[in-house]
N, C-alpha and C positions, 0 to 999 in steps of 0.2 A: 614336231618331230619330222625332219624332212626323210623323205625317203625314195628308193629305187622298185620298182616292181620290173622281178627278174621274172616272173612267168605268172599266166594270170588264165584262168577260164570262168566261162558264166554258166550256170546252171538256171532254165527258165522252168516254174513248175507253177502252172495256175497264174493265179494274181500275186504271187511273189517269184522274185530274182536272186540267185546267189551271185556270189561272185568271190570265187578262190583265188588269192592273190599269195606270190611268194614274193616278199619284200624283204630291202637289206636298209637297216639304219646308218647315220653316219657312221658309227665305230664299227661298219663293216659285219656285222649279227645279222643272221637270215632270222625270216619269221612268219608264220601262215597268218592270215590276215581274212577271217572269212567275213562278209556282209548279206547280210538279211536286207532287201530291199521291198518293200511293200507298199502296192500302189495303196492311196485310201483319196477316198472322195471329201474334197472339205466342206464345211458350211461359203456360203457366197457364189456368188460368180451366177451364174442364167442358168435355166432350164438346158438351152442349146450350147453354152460353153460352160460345165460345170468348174468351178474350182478344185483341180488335183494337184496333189502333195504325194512326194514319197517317204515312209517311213524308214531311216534305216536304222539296223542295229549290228555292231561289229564284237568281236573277239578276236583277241590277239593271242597266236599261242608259237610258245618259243620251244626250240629243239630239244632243248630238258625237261620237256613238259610233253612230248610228242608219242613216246610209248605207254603214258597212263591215259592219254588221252586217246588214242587209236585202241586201248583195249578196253575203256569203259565204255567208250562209243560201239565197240564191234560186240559187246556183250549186250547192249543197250536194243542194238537191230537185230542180235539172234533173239532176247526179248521177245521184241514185239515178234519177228517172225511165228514162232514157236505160241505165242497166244492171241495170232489174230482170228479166232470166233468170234462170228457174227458181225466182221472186218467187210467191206465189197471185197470181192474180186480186184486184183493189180490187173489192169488192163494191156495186154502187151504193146510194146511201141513197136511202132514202122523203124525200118533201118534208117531214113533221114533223122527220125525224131528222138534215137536212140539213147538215152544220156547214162555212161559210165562213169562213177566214183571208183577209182582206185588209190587207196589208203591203206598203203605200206610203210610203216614208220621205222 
């Protein structure tokens, strides 16, 4: 499926990478396009140049699918908000290092 990404942002957290893409397929249909990137260390390669591989994982979610999915996700993060005991502390970010999700569907 060839396609266009019309707006794209990455989200760095740890040893994984997201990366939010807005993409249009040939018949012109937008589509959120999210990917799970994770680094992982392989079997091979030297002590000093280990062998690294990334895993990724994607989800494709299309515009008719975008208010069940933004309200089982937003109920999902009140969730965990609402029963994180015995969770660490969220540690606040510096203004460079700031990362905002806004998902308004």
């Amino acid at each position: 499926m060839e396609t266009d990404i019309l707006f794209s942002r990455t989200v760095k957290a740890g040893q994984r990478i997201y990366y939010i893409d807005v993409k249009q397929n040939r018949r012109g249909e937008q589509y959120l396009c999210i990917t799970e990137s994770k680094k992982m260390q392989g079997q091979g390669g030297t002590q000093e140049m280990p062998q690294v591989s990334f895993e990724k994982h994607k989800i494709f979610l299309f515009r008719e699918d975008f208010g069940k999915f933004g309200e089982a996700l937003q109920q999902a993060m009140t969730f965990i908000g609402d029963n994180a005991q015995g969770q660490p502390e969220e540690r606040p970010k510096a203004d460079d290092e700031a990362i905002k999700i806004d998902l308004d569907f």
